[in-house]
N, CA, C and O atoms as a Tripos MOL2 file, in Angstrom:
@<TRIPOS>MOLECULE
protein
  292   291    73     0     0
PROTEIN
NO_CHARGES

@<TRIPOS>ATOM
      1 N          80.5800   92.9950   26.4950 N.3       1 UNK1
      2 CA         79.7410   94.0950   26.9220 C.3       1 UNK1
      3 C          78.7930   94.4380   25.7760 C.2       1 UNK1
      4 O          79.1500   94.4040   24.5980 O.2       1 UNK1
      5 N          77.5270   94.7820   26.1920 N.am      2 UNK2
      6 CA         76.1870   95.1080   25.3150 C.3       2 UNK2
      7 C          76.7160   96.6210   24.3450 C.2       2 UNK2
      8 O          77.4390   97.4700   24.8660 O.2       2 UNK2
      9 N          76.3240   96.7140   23.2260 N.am      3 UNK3
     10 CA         76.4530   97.8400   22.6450 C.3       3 UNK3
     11 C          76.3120   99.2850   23.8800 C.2       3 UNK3
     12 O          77.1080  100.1790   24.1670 O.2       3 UNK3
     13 N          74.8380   98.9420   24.4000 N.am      4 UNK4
     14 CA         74.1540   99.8450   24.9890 C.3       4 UNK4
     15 C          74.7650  100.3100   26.4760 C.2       4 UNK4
     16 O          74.8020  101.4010   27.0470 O.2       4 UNK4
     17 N          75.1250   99.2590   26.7560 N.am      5 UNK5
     18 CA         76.2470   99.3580   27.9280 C.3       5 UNK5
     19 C          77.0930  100.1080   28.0410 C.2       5 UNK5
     20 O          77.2830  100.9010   28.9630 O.2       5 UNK5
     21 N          78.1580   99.7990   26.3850 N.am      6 UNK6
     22 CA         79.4210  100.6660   26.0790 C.3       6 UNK6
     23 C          78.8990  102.0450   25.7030 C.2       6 UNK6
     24 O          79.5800  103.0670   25.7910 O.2       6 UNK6
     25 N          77.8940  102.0090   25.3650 N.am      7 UNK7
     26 CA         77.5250  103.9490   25.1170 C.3       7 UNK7
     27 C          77.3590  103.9990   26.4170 C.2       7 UNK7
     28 O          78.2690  104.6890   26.8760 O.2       7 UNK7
     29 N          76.6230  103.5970   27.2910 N.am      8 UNK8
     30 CA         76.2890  104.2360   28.5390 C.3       8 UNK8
     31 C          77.7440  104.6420   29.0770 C.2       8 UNK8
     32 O          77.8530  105.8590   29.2310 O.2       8 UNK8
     33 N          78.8170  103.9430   29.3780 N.am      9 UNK9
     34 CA         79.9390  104.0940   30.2250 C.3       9 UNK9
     35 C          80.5410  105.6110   29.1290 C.2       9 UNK9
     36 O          80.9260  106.6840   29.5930 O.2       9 UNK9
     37 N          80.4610  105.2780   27.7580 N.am     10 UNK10
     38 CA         81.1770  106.2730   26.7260 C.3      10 UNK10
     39 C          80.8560  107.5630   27.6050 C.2      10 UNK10
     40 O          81.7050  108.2410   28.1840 O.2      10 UNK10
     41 N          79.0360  107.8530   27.6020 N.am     11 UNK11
     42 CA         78.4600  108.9370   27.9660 C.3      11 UNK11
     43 C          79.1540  109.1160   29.5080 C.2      11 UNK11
     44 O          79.5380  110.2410   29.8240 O.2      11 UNK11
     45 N          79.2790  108.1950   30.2850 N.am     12 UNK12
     46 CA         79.8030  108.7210   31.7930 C.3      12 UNK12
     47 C          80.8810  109.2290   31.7220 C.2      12 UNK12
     48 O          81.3740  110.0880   32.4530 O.2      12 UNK12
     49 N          81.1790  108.8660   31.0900 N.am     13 UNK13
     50 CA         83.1990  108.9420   30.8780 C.3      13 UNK13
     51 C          83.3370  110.7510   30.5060 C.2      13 UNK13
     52 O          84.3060  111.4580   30.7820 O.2      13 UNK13
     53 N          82.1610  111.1480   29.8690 N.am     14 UNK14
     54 CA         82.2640  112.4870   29.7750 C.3      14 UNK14
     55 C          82.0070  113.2140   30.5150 C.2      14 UNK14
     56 O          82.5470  114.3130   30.3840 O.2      14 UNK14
     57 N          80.8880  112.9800   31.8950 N.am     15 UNK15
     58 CA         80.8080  114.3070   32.9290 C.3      15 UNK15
     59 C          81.4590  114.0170   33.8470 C.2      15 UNK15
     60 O          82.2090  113.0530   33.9960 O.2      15 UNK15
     61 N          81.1200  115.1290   34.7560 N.am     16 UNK16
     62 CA         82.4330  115.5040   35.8900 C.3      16 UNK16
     63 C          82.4340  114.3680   36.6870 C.2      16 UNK16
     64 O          81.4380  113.6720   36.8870 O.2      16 UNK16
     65 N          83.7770  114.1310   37.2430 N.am     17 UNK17
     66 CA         84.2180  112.6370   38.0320 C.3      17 UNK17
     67 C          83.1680  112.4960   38.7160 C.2      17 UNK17
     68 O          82.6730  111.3690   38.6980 O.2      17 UNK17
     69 N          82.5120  113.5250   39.5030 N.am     18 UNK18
     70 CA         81.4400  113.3460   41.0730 C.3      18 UNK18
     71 C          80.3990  113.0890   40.1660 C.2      18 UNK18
     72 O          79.7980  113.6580   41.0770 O.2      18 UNK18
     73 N          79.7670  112.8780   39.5070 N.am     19 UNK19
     74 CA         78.6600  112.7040   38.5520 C.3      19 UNK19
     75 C          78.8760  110.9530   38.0760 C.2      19 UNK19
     76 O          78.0610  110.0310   38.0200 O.2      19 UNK19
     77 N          80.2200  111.0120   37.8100 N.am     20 UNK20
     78 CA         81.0610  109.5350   37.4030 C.3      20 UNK20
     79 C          80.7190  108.7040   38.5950 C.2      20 UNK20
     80 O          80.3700  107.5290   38.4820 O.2      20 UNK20
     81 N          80.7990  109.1880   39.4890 N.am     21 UNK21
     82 CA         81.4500  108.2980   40.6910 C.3      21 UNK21
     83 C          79.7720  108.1730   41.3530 C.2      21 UNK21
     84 O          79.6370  107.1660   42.0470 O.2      21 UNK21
     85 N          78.8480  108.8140   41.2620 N.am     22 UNK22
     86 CA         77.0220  108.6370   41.5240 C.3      22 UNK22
     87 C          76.7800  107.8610   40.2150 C.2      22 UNK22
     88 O          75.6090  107.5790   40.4680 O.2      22 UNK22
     89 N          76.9480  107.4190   39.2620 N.am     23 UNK23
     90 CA         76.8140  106.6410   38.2870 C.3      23 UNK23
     91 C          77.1270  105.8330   38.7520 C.2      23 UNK23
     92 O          76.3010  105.3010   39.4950 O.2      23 UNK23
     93 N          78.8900  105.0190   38.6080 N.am     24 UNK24
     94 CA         79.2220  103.9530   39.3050 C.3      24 UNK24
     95 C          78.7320  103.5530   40.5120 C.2      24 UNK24
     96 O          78.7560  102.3840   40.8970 O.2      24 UNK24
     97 N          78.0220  105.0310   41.4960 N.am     25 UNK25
     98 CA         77.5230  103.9010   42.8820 C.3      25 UNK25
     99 C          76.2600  103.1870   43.1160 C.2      25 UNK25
    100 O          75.8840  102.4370   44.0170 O.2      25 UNK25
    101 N          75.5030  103.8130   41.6270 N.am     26 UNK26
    102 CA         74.1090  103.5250   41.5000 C.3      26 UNK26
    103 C          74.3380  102.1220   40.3510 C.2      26 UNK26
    104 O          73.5050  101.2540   40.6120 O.2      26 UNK26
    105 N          74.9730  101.8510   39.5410 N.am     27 UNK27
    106 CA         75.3560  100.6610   38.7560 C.3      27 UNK27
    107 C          75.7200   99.3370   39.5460 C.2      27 UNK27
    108 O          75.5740   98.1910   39.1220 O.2      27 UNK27
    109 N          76.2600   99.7490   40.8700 N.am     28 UNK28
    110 CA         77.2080   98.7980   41.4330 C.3      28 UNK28
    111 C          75.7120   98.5930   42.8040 C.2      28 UNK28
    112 O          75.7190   97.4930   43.3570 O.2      28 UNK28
    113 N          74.8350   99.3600   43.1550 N.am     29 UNK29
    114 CA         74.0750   99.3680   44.2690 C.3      29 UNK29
    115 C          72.8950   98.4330   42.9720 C.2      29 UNK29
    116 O          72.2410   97.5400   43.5100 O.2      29 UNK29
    117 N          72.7000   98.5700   41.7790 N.am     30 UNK30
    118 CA         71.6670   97.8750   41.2020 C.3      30 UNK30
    119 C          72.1830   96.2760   41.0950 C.2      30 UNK30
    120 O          71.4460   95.3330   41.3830 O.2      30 UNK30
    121 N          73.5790   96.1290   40.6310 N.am     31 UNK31
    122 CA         74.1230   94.9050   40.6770 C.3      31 UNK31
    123 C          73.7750   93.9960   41.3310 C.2      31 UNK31
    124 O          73.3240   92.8870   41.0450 O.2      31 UNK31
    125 N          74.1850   94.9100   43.0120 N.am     32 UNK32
    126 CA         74.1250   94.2420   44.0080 C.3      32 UNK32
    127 C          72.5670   94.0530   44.6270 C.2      32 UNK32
    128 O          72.3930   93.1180   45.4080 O.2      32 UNK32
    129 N          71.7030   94.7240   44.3660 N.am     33 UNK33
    130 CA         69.8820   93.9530   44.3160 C.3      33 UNK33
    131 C          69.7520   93.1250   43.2040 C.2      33 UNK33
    132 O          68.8330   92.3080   43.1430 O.2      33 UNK33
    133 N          70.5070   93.2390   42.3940 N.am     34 UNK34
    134 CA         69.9700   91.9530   41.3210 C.3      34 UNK34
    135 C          70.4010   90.9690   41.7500 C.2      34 UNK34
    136 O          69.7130   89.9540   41.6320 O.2      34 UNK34
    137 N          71.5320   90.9040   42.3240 N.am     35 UNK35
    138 CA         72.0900   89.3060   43.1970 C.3      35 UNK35
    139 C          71.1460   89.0740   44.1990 C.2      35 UNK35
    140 O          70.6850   87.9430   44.3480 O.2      35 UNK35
    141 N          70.7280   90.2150   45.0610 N.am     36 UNK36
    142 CA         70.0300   89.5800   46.3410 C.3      36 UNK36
    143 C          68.1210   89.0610   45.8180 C.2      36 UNK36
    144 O          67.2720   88.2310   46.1460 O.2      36 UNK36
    145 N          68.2520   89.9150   45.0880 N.am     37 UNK37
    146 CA         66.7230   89.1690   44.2750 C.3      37 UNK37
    147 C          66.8270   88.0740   43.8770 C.2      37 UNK37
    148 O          66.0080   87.2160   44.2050 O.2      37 UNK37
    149 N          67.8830   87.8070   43.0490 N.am     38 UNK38
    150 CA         68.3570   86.1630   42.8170 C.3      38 UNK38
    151 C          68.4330   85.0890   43.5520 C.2      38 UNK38
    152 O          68.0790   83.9410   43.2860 O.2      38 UNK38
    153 N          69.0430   85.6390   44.7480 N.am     39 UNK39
    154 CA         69.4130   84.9150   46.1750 C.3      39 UNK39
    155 C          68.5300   84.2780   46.9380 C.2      39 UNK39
    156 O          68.6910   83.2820   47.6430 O.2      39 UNK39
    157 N          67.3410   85.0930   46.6950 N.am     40 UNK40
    158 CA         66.3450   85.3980   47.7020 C.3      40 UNK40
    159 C          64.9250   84.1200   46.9940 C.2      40 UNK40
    160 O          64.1940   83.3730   47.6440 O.2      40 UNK40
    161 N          64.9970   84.3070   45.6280 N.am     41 UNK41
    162 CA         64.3210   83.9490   44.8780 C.3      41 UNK41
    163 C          64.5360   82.1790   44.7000 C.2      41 UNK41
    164 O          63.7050   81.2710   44.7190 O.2      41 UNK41
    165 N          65.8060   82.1700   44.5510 N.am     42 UNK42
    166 CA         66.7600   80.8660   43.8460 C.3      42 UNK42
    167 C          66.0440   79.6730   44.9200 C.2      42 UNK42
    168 O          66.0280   78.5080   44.5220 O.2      42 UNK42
    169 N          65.6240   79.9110   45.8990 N.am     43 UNK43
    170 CA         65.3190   78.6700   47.1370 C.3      43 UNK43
    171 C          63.5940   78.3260   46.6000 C.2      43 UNK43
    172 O          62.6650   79.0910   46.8580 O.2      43 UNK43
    173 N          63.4820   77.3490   46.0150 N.am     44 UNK44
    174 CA         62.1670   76.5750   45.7860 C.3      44 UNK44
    175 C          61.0380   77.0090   47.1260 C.2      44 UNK44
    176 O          59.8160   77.0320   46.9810 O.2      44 UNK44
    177 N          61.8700   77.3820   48.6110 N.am     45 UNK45
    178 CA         60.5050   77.4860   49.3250 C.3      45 UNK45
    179 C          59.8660   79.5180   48.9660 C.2      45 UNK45
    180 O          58.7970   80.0930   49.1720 O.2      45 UNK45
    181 N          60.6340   79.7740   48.6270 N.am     46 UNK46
    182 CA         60.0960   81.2050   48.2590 C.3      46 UNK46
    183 C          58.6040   81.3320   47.5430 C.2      46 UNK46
    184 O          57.6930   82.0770   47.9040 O.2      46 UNK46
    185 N          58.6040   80.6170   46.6890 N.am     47 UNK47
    186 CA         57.6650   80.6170   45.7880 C.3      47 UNK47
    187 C          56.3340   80.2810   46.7710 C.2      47 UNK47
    188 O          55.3900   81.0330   47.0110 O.2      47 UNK47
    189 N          56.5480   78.9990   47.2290 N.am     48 UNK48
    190 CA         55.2810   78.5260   47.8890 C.3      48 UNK48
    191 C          55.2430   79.6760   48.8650 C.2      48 UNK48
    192 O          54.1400   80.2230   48.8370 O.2      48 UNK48
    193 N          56.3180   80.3700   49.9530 N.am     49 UNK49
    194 CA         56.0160   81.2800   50.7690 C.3      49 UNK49
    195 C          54.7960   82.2930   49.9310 C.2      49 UNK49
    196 O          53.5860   82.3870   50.1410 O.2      49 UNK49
    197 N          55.5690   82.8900   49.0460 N.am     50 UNK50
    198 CA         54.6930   83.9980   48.3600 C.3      50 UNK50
    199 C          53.3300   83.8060   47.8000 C.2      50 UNK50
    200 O          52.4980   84.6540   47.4790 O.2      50 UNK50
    201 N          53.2720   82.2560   47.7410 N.am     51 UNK51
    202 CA         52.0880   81.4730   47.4230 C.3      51 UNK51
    203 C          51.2290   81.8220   48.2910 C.2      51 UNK51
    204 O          50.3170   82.5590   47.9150 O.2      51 UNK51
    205 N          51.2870   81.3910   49.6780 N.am     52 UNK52
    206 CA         50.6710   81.4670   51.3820 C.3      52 UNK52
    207 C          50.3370   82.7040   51.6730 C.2      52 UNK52
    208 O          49.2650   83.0680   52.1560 O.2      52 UNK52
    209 N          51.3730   83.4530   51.3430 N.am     53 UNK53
    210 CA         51.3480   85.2780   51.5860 C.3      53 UNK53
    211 C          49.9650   85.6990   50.7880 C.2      53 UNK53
    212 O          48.9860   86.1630   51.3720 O.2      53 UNK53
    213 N          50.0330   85.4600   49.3060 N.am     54 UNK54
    214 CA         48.9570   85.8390   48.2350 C.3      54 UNK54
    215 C          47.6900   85.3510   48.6240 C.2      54 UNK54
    216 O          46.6450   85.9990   48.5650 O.2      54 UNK54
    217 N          47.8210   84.1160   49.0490 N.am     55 UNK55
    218 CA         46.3610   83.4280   49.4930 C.3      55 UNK55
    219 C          45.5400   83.5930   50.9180 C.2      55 UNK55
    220 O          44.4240   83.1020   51.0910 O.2      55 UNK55
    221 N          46.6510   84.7770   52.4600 N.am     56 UNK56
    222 CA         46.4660   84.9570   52.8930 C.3      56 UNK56
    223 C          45.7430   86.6700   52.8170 C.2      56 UNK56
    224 O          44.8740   87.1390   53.5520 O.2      56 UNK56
    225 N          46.3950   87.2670   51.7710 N.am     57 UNK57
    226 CA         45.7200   88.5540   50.9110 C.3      57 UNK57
    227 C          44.4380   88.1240   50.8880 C.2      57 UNK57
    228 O          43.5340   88.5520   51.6040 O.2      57 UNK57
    229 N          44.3460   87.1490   49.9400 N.am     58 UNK58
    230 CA         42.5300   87.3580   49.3240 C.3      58 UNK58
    231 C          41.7420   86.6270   50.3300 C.2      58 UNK58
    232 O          40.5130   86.5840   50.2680 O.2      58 UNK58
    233 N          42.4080   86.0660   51.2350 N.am     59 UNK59
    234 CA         41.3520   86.0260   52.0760 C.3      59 UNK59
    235 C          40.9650   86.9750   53.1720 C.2      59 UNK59
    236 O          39.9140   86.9210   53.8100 O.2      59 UNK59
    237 N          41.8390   87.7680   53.3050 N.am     60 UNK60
    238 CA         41.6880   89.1590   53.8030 C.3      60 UNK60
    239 C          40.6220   90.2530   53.2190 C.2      60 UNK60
    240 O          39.7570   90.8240   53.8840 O.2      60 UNK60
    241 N          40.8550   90.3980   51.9660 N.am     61 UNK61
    242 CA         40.2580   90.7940   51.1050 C.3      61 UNK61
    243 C          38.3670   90.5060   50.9310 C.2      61 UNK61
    244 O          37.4610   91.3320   50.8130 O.2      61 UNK61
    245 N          38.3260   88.8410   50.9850 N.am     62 UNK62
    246 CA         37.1110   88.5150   50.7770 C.3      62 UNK62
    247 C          36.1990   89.0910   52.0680 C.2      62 UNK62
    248 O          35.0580   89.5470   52.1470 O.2      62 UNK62
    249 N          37.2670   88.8430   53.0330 N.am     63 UNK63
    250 CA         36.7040   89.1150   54.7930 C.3      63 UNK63
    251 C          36.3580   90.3050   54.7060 C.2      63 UNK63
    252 O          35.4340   90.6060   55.4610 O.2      63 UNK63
    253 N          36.8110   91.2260   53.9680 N.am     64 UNK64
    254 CA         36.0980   92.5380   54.1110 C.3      64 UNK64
    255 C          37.4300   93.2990   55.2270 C.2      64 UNK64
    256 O          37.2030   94.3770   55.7770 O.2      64 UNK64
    257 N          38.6350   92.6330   55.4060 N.am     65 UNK65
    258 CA         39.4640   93.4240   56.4800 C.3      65 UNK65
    259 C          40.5170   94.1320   55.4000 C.2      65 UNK65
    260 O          41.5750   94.5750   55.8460 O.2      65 UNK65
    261 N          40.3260   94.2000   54.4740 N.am     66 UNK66
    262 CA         41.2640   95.1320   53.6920 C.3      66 UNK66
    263 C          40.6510   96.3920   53.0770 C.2      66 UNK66
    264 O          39.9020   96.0330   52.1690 O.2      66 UNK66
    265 N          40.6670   97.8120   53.2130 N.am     67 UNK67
    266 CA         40.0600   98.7010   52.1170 C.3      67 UNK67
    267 C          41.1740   99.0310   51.1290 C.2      67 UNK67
    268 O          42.3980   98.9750   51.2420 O.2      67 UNK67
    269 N          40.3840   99.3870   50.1390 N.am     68 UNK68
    270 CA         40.9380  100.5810   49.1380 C.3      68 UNK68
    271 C          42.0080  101.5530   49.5450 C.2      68 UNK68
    272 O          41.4870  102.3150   50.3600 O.2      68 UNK68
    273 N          42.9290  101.7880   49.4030 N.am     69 UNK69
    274 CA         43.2860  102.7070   50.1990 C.3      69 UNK69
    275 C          43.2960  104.2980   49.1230 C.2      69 UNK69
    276 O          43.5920  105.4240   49.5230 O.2      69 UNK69
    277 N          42.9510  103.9720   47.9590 N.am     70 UNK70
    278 CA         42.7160  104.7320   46.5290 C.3      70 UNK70
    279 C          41.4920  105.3890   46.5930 C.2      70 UNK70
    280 O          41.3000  106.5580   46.2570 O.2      70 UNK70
    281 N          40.5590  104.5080   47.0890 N.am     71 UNK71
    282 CA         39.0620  104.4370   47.1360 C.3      71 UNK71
    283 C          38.6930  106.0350   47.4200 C.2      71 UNK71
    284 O          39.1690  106.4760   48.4660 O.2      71 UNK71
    285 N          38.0040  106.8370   46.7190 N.am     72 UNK72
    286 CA         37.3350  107.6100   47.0800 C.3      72 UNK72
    287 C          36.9460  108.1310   48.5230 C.2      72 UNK72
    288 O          36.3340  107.1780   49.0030 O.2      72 UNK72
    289 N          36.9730  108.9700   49.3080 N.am     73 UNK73
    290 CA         36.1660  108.9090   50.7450 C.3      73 UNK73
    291 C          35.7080  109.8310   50.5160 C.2      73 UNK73
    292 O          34.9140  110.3400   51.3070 O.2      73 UNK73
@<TRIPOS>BOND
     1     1     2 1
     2     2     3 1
     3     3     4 2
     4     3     5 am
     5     5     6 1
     6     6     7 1
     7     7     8 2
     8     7     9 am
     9     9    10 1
    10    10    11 1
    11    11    12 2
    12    11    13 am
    13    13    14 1
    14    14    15 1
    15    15    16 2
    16    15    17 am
    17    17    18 1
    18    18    19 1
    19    19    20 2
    20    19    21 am
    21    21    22 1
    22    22    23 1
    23    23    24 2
    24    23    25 am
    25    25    26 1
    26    26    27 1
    27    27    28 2
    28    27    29 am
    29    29    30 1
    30    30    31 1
    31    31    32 2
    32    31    33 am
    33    33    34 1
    34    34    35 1
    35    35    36 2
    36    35    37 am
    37    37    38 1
    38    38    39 1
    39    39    40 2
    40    39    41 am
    41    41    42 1
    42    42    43 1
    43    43    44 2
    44    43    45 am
    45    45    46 1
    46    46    47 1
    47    47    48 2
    48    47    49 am
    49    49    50 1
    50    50    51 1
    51    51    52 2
    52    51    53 am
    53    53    54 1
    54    54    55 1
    55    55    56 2
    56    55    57 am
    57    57    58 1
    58    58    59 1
    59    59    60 2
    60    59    61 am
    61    61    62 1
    62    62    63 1
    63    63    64 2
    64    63    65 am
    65    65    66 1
    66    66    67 1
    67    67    68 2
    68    67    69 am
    69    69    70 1
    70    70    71 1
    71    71    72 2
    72    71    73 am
    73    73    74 1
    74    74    75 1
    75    75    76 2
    76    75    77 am
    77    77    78 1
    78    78    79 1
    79    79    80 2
    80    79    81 am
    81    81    82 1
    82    82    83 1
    83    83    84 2
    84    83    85 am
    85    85    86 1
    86    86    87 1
    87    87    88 2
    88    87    89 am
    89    89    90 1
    90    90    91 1
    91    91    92 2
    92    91    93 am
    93    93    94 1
    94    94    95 1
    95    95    96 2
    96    95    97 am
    97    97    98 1
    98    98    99 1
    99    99   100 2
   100    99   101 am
   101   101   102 1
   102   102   103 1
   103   103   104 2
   104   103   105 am
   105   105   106 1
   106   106   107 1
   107   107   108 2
   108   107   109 am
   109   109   110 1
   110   110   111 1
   111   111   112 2
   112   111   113 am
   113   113   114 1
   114   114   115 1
   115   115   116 2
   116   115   117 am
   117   117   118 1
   118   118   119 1
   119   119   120 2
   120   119   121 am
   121   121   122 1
   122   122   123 1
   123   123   124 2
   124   123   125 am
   125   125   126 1
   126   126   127 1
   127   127   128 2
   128   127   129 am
   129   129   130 1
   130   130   131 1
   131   131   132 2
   132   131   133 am
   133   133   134 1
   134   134   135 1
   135   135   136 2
   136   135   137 am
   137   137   138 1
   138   138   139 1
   139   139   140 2
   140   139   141 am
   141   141   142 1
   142   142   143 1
   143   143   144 2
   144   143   145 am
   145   145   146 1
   146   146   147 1
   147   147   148 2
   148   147   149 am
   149   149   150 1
   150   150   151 1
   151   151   152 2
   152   151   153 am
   153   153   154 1
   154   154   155 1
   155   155   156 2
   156   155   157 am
   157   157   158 1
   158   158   159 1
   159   159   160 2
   160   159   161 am
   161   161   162 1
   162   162   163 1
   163   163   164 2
   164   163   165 am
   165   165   166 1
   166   166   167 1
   167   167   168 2
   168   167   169 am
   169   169   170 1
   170   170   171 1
   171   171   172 2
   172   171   173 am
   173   173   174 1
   174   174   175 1
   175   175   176 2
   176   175   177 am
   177   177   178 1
   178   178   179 1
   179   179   180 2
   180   179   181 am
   181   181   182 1
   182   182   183 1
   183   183   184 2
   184   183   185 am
   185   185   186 1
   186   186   187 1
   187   187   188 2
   188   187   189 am
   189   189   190 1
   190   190   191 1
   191   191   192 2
   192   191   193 am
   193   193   194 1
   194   194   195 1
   195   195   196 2
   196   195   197 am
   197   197   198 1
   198   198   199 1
   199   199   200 2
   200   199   201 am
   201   201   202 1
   202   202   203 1
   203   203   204 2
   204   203   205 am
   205   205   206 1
   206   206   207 1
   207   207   208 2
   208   207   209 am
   209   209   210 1
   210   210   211 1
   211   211   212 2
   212   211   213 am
   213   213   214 1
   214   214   215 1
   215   215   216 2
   216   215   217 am
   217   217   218 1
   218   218   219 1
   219   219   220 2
   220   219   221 am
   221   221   222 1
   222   222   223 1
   223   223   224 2
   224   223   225 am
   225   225   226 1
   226   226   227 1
   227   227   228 2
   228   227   229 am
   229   229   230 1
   230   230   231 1
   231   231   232 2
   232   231   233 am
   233   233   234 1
   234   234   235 1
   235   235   236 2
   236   235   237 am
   237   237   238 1
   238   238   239 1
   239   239   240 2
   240   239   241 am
   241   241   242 1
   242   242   243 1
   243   243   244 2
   244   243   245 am
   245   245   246 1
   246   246   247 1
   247   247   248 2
   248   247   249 am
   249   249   250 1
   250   250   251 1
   251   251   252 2
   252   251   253 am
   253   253   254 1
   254   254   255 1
   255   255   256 2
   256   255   257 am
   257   257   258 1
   258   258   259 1
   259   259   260 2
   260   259   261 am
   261   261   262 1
   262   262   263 1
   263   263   264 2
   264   263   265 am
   265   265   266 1
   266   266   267 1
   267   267   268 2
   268   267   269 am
   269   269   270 1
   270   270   271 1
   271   271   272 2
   272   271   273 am
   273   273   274 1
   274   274   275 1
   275   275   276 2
   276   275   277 am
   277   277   278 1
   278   278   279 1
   279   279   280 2
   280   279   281 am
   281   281   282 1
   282   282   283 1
   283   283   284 2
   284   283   285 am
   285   285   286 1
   286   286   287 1
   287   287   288 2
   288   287   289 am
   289   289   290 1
   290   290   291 1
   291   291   292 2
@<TRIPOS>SUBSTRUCTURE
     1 UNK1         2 RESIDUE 1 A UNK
     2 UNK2         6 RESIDUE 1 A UNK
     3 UNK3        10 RESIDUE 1 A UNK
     4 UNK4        14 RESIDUE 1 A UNK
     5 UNK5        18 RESIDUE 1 A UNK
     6 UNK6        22 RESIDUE 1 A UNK
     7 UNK7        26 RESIDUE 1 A UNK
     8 UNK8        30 RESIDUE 1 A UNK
     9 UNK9        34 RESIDUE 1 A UNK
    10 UNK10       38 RESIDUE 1 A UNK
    11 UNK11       42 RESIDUE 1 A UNK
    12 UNK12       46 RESIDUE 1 A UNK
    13 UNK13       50 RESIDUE 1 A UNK
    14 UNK14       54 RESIDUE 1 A UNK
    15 UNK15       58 RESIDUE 1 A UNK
    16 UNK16       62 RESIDUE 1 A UNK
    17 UNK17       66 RESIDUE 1 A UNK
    18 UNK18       70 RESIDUE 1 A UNK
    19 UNK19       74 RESIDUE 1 A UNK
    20 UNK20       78 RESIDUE 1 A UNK
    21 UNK21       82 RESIDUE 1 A UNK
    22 UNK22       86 RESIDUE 1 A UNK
    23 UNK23       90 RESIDUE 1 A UNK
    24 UNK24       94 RESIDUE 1 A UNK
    25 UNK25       98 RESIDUE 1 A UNK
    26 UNK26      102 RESIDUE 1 A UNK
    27 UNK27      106 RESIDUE 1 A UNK
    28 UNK28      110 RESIDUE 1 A UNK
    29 UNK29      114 RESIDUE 1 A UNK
    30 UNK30      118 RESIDUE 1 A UNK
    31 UNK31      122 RESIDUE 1 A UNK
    32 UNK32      126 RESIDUE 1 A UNK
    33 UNK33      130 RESIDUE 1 A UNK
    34 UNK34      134 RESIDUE 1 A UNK
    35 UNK35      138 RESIDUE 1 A UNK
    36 UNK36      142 RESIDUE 1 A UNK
    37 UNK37      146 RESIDUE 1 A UNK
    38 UNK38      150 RESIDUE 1 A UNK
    39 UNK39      154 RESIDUE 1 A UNK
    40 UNK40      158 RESIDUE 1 A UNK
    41 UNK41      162 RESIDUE 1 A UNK
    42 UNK42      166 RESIDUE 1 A UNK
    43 UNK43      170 RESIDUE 1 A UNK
    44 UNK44      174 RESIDUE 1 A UNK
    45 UNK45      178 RESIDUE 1 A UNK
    46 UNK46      182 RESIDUE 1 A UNK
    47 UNK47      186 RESIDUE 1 A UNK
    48 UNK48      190 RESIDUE 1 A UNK
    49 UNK49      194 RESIDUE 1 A UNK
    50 UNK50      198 RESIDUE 1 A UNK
    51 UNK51      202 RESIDUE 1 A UNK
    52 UNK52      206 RESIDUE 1 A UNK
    53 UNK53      210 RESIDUE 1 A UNK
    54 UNK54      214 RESIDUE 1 A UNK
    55 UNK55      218 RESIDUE 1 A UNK
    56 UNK56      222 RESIDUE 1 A UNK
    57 UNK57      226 RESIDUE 1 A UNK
    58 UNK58      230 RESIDUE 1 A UNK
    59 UNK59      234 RESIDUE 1 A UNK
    60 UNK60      238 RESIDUE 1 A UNK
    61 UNK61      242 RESIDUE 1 A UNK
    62 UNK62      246 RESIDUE 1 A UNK
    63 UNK63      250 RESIDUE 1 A UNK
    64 UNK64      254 RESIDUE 1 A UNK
    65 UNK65      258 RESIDUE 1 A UNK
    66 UNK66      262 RESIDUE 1 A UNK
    67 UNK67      266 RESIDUE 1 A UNK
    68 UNK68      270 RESIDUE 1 A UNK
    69 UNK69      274 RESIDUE 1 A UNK
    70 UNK70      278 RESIDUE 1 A UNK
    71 UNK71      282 RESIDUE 1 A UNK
    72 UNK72      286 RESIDUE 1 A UNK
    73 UNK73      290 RESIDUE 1 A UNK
């Protein structure tokens, strides 16, 4: 375990259990998106998907069918 890790748990270990226990469910809910990002990612066709996706953007974009949505009105 990372230095930074073991202080973090040190520091949980001190407030109230229900505070403990929203710590642990938010540690264990990040875990578990870092696997599915992994998961999701790990398949060689992802990349090219997101490739197709990006290149279907700017051509949206060039077409003039996308605004600003920031843009001033």
């Amino acid at each position: 375990m990372t230095k930074l890790l073991d202080q973090a748990i040190d520091a949980a270990q001190r407030i109230p259990e229900s505070s403990q226990d929203c710590v642990g469910q938010f540690m264990l809910d990040l875990i578990q998106d870092e696997a599915r990002w992994d998961a999701a990612f790990s398949d060689p066709r992802s990349e090219k998907l997101l490739e197709a996706q990006a290149a279907e953007v700017r051509a949206q974009i060039a077409a003039g069918k996308v605004t600003d949505f920031f843009a001033e009105k």
